[in-house]
C-alpha positions in Angstrom: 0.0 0.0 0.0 1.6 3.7 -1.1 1.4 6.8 1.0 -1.1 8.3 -0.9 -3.9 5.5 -0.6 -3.2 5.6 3.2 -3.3 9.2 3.6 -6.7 9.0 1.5 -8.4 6.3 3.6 -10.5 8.8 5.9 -12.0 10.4 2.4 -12.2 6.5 1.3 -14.6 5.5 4.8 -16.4 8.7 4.1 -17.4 8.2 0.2 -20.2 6.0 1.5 -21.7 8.1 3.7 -24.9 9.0 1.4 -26.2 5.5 1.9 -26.2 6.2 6.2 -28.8 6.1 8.2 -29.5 7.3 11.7 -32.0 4.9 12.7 -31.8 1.4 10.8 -34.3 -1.3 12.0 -35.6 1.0 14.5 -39.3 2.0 13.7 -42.2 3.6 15.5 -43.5 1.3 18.5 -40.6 -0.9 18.3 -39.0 -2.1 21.5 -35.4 -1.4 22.4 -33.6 -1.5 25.0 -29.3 -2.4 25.8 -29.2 -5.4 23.2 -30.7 -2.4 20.7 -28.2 0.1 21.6 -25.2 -2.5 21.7 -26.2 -3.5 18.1 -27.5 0.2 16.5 -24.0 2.0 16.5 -22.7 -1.3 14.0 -25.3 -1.6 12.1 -25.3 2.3 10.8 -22.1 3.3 8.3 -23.4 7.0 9.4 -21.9 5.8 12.8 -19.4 3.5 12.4 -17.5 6.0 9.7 -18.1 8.8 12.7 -16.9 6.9 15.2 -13.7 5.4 13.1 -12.9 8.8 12.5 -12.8 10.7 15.4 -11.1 8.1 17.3 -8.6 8.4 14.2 -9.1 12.4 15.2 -8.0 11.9 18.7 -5.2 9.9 18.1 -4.1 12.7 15.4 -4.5 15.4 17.9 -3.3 14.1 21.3 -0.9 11.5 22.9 -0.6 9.4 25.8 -3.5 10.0 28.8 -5.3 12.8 26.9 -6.3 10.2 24.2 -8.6 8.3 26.6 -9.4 12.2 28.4 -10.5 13.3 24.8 -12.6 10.2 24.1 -14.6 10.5 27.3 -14.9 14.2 26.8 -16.6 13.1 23.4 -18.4 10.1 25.0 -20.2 12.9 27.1 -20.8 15.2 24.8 -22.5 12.5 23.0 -24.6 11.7 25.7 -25.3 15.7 26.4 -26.7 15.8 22.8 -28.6 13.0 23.3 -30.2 14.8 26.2 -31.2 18.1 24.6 -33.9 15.6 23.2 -35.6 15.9 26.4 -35.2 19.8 27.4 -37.1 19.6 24.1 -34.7 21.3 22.6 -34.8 21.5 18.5 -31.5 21.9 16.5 -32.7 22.9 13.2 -30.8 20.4 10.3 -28.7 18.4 13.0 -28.4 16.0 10.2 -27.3 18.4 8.5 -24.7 19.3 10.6 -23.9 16.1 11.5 -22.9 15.0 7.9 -21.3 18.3 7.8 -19.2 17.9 11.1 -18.2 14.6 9.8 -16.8 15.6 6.2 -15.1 18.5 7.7 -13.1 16.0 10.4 -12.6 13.3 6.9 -10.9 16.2 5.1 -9.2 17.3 7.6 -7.5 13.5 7.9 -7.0 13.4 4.7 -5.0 16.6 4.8 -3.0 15.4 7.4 -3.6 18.8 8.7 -3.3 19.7 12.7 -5.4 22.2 14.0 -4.6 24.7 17.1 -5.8 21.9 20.2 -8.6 24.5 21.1 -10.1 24.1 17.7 -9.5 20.5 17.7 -11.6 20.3 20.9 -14.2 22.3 19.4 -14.6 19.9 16.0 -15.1 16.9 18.4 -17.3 18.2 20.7 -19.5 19.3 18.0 -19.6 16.1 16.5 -20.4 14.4 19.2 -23.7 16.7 20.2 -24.9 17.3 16.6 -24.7 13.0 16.1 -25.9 12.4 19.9 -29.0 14.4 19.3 -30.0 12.8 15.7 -30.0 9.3 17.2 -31.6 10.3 20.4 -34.6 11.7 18.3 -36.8 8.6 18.6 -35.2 6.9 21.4 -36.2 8.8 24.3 -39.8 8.1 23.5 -38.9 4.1 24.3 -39.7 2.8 28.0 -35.9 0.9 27.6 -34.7 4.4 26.8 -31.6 4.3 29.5 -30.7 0.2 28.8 -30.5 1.7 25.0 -28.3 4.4 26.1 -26.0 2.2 27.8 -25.6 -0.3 24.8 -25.2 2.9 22.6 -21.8 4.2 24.5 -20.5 1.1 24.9 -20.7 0.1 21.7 -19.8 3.6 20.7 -16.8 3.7 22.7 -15.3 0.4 20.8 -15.6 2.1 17.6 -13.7 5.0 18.8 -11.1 2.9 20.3 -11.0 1.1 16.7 -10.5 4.1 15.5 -7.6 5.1 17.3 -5.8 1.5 16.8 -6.5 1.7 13.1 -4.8 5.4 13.7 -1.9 4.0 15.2 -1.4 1.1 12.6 -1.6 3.4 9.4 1.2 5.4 11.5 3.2 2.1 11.8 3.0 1.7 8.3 3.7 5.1 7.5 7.0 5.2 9.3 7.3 1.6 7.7 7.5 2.9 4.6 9.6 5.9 5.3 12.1 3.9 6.2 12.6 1.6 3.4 12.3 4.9 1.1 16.0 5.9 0.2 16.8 9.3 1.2 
């Protein structure tokens, strides 16, 4: 695998995103609960490509302890967004923003771009609220609201450590590379 093609996999995990869905399998009157939750967030490419890349987004932007800091900041944030479903509290094209959030983070990986930590801090956290409050929409209304919650960060927070290992093995193979490269 070249350079290029590895610098260009966070546009590649991002060229499907059209075909996402927030919701999938989840319909009006359904019952949910943690088996639901622990499923939902690996059966959506809207949330698996998310979660993939900001844990490649950490792992970009910080080392060390402020990896796993950064993740539970986003974990939270996550959760926060999920709760302005309940204030009720309407974000006008969160969707929107979401897909937009998402792209912006993709490019910026595919740039191999670093941005000033503050700003960095202010891409994930907006992620996180703007996707926490699309897929808390419908959910809230569920009696098994809070076993669905529960699923839904765990399995969450295995895709954004994913993400972060895939991070780390793309930089193995990058330095890999470099040095077999002659000078």
């Amino acid at each position: 695998m070249n350079q290029k093609l590895i610098r260009k996999f966070p546009v590649l995990m991002l060229a499907i995103m059209p075909a996402a869905q927030a919701h999938p399998f989840h319909w009006t009157g359904d019952t949910i609960g943690f088996l639901s939750g622990l499923f939902h967030p690996f059966s959506s490419s809207d949330h698996i490509l998310t979660m993939l890349a900001v844990g490649m987004w950490i792992c970009r932007t910080v080392s060390g302890k402020s990896v796993l800091w950064l993740a539970l900041l986003f974990l939270s944030m996550l959760l926060l967004g999920g709760g302005l479903t309940l204030i009720p509290l309407e974000i006008a094209h969160a969707e929107t923003l979401m897909y937009a959030s998402v792209l912006i983070l993709g490019l910026l990986l595919a740039s191999g771009r670093k941005l000033h930590w503050v700003f960095s801090l202010l891409l994930v956290t907006g992620v996180a609220v703007f996707h926490g409050y699309v897929h808390a929409l419908d959910i809230w209304l569920d009696v098994e609201a809070l076993g669905y919650t529960a699923g839904f960060a765990l399995a969450t927070s295995s895709l954004l450590a994913i993400g972060v290992v895939v991070n780390l093995g793309i930089l193995m193979s990058l330095a890999k590379l470099a040095g077999r490269m002659p000078q």
